[in-house]
C-alpha positions in Angstrom: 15.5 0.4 -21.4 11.8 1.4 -19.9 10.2 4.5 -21.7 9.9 6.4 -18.9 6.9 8.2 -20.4 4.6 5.4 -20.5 6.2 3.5 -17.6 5.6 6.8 -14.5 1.8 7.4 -15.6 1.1 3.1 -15.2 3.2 3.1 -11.8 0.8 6.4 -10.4 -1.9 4.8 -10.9 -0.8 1.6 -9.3 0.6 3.7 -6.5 -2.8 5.9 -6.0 -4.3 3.2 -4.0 -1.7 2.9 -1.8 -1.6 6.4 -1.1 -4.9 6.4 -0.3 -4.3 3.6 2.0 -1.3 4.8 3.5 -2.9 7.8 4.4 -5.6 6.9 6.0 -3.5 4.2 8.4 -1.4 7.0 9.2 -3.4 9.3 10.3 -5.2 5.9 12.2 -1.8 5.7 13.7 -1.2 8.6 15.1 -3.7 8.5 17.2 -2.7 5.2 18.6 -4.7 2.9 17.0 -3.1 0.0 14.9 -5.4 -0.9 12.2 -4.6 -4.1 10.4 -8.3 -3.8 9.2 -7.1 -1.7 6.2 -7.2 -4.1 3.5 -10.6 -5.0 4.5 -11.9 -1.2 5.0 -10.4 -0.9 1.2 -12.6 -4.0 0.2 -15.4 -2.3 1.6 -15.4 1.0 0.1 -14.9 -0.2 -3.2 -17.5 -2.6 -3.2 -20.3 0.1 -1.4 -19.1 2.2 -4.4 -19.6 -0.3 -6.9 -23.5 -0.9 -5.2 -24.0 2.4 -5.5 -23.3 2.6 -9.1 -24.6 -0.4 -10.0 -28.3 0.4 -8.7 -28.1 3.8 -10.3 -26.9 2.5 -14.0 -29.6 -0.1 -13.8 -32.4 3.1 -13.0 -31.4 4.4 -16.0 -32.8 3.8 -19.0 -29.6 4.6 -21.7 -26.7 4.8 -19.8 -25.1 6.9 -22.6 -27.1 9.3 -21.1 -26.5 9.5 -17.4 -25.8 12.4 -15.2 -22.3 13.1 -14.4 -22.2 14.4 -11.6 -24.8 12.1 -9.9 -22.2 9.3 -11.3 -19.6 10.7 -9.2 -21.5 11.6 -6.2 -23.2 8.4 -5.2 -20.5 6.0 -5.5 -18.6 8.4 -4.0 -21.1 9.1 -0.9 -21.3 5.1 -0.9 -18.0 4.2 -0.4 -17.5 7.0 2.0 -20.4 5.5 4.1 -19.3 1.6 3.9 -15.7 2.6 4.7 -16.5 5.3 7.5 -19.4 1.9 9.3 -16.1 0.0 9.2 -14.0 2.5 11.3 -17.2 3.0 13.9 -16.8 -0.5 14.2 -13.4 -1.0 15.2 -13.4 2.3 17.1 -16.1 0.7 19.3 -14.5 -2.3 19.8 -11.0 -1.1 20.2 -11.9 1.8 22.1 -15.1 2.0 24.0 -14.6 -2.2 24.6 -10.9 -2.1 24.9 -10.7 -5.4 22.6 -7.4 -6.1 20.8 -6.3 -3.9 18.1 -4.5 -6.4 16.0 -7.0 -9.2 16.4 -9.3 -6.8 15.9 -8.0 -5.8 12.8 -7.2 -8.7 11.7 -11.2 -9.7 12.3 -12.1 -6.7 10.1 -9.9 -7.3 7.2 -11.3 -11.0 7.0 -15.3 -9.5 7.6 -14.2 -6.9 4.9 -13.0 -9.2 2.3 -16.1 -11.4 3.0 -18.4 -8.8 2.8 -17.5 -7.6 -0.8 -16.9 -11.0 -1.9 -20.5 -11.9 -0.9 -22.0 -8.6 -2.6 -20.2 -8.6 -5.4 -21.5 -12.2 -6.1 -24.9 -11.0 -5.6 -24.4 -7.9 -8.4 -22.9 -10.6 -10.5 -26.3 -12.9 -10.2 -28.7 -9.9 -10.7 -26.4 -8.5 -14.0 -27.2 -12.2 -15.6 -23.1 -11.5 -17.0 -21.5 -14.7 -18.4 -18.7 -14.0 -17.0 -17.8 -13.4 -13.5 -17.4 -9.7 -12.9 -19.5 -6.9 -13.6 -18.4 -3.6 -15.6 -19.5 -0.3 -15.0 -18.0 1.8 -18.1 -20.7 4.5 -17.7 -19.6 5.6 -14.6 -15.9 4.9 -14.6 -15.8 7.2 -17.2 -16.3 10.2 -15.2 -13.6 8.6 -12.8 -11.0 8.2 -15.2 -11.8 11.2 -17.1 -8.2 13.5 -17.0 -8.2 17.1 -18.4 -8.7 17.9 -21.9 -5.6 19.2 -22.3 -3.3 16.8 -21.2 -2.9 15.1 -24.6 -1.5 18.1 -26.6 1.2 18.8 -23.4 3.5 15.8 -24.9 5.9 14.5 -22.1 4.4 16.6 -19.8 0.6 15.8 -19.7 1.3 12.4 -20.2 3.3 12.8 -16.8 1.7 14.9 -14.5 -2.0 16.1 -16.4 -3.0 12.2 -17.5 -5.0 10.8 -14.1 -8.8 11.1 -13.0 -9.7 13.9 -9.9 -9.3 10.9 -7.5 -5.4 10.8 -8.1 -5.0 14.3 -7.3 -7.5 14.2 -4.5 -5.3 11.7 -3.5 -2.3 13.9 -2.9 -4.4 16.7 -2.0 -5.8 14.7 1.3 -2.0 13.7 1.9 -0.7 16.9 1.9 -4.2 18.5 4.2 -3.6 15.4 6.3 0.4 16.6 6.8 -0.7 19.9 7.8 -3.1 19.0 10.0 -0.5 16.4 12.2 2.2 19.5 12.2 0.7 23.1 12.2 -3.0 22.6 13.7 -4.3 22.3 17.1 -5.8 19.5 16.2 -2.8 17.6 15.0 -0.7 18.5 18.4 -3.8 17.0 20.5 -4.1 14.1 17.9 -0.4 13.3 18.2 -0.7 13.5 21.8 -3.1 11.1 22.1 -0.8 8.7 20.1 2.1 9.5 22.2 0.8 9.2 25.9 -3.2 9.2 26.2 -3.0 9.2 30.1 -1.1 12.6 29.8 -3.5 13.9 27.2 -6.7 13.2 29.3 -5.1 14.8 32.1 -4.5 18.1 30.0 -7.9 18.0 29.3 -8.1 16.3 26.0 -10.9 14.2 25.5 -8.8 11.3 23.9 -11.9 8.8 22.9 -13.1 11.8 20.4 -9.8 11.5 19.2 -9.6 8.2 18.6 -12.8 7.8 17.2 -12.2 10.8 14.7 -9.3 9.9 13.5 -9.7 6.2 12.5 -13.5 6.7 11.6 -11.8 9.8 9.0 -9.0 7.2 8.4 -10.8 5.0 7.1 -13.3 6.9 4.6 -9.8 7.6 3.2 -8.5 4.5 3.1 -11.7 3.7 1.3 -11.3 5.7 -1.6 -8.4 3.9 -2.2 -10.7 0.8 -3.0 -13.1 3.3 -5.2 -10.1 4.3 -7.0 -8.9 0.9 -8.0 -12.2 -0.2 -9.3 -13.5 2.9 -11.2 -10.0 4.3 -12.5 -7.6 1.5 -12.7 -10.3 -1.6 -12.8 -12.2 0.4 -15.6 -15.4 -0.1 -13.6 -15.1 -4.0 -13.2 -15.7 -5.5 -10.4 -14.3 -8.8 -9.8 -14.3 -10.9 -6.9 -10.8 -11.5 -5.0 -9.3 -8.9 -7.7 -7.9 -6.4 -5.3 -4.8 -8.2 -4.4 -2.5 -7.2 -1.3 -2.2 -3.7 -2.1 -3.8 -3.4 1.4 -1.3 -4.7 3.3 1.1 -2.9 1.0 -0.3 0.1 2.4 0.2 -0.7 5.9 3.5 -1.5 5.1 4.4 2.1 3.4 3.3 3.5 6.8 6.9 2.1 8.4 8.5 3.1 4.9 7.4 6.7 5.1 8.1 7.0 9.1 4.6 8.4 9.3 4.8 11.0 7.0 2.0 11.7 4.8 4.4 14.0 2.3 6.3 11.8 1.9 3.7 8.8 1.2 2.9 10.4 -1.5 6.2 9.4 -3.4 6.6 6.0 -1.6 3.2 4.9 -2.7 4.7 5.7 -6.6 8.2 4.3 -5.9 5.7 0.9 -4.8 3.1 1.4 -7.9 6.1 1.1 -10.0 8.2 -1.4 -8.6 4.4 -3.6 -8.5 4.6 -3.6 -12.2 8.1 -3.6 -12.9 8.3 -7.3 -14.2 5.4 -6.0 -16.7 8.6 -4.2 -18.3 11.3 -7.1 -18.8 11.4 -7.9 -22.3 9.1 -11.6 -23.0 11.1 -14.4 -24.1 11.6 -17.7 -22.3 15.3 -16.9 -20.5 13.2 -13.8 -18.9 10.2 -16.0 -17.5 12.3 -16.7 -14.3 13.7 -13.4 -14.1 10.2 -11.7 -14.1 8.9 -13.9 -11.1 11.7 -12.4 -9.0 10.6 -9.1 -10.4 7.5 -9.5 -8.6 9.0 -10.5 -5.3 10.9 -7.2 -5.2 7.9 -4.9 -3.4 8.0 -7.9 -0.6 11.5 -7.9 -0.8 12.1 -4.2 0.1 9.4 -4.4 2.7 11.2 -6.4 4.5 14.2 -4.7 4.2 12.3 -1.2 5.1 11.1 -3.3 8.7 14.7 -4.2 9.4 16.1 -1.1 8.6 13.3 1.0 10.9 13.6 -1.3 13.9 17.5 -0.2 13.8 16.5 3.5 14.3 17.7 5.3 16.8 15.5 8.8 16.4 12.6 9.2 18.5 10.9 11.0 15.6 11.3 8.0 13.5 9.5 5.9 15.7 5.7 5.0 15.9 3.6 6.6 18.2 4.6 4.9 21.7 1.1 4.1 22.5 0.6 2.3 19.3 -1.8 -0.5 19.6 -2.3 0.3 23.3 -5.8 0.5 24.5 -6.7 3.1 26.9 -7.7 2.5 30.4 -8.1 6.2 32.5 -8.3 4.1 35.7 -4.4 3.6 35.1 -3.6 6.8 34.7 
């Protein structure tokens, strides 16, 4: 049997990331815009974190001694920054230049995954490790530091009290991000936009702001996501190619949750867990086969989740109808 206790906390944080991810895609979404450049915008704003604290541990002289809340802040401004460049950029080409959305996408995951591979090499070379990856304990710390009072909560703060502020912030943005799509002005213009941008503009909605806004927004969070994996679940290590697929596992849980941030925020944990599931099978020999299918089963129900959505019949359990649609007002 799994211990519940120690098995929930490990799939929250797995799932944290893909929250984040999630998230950010679906408010991308709703605006019309199909980003496939996710996994790379998460790339991005993990490594623009990791610069970031990297070049600030190094100006300090004892590391043991280094401001907290500078810790947090400039990684955190960092990533916001890399991930928020990536957005402008496939705003621009998707909107203002009318390019493809997927291949654009596509294009940004592949610059994105470049671009931290080639930095993160770079950190490596100027740390003089032995090893390839650098670790930044000082300030993933501060990250994964949970309340003080968890520990003495048993069950409980184990549960829900265990996880650093970017885990809550996490559901926090989710749930902002949910009221904003259904009891704001905002959301009922942003939703338009997704729905029928030629009817929107006529109404007088100015639907590039709209795009831009919401996938430039959409991806700073999406970005956290790749801050949160290296300072809280990484440690502070930094290793190239380390991130895995949890991108596209993100894009993914935007179909499972039928754009619903609410409920992304259990998806994403139902994911983290079933990610690490095989870690849970008891070892022996006879189990080695058993725990690679283990680790087919997020893939597995993926597919199951595209199969099942493309059988709906709902109109609000459909994407946005002018998903991945560029613009033109001439047609209107």
């Amino acid at each position: 049997m799994i211990n519940l206790v120690a098995f929930i906390p490990r799939a929250v944080v797995q799932g944290i990331p893909l929250l984040f991810g999630c998230t950010g895609e679906i408010l991308t979404e709703k605006s019309g815009n199909l980003n496939l450049g996710i996994p790379g915008v998460m790339y991005v704003g993990a490594i623009s974190g990791v610069i970031g604290s990297f070049f600030y541990e190094q100006s300090v002289a004892d590391t043991a001694n280094i401001n907290g809340f500078l810790a947090v802040l400039i990684p955190l401004v960092c990533s916001l920054i890399g991930s928020f460049c990536m957005g402008l950029i496939y705003s621009f080409l998707t909107v203002t230049l009318r390019a493809n959305q997927n291949v654009t996408g596509l294009a940004l995951t592949t610059f994105g995954v470049g671009f931290g591979n080639f930095f993160g090499g770079s950190l490596i070379k100027l740390s003089g490790s032995a090893v390839p990856s650098i670790a930044l304990s000082a300030t993933s710390s501060y990250f994964s530091k949970s309340l003080p009072f968890a520990g003495k909560l048993g069950w409980f703060g184990k549960i829900f009290l265990s996880y650093g502020f970017l885990a809550y912030a996490a559901i926090i943005i989710a749930l902002g991000c949910s009221y904003l799509l259904n009891h704001t002005r905002v959301g009922l213009h942003l939703r338009a936009v997704g729905e029928n941008p030629g009817t929107a503009d006529a109404a007088g909605i100015n639907v590039t702001k709209y795009k831009y806004l919401s996938t430039c927004v959409g991806c700073m969070i999406a970005g956290l996501g790749g801050l949160y994996y290296v300072m809280d679940y990484a440690c502070g290590v930094w290793s190239n190619d380390a991130f895995g697929d949890r991108g596209w596992l993100a894009i993914a849980l935007v179909i499972f949750t039928i754009w619903r941030p609410t409920v992304s925020i259990f998806a994403s944990i139902l994911f983290g867990g079933l990610y690490i599931l095989y870690l849970y099978i008891p070892a022996g020999m006879e189990n080695m086969e058993f725990q690679e299918i283990y680790k087919m089963i997020p893939y597995v129900v993926t597919l199951i989740v595209l199969v099942l959505t493309s059988m709906r019949n709902k109109r609000e359990n459909q994407p946005p109808l002018s998903l991945g649609q560029s613009y033109f007002r001439e047609e209107r």
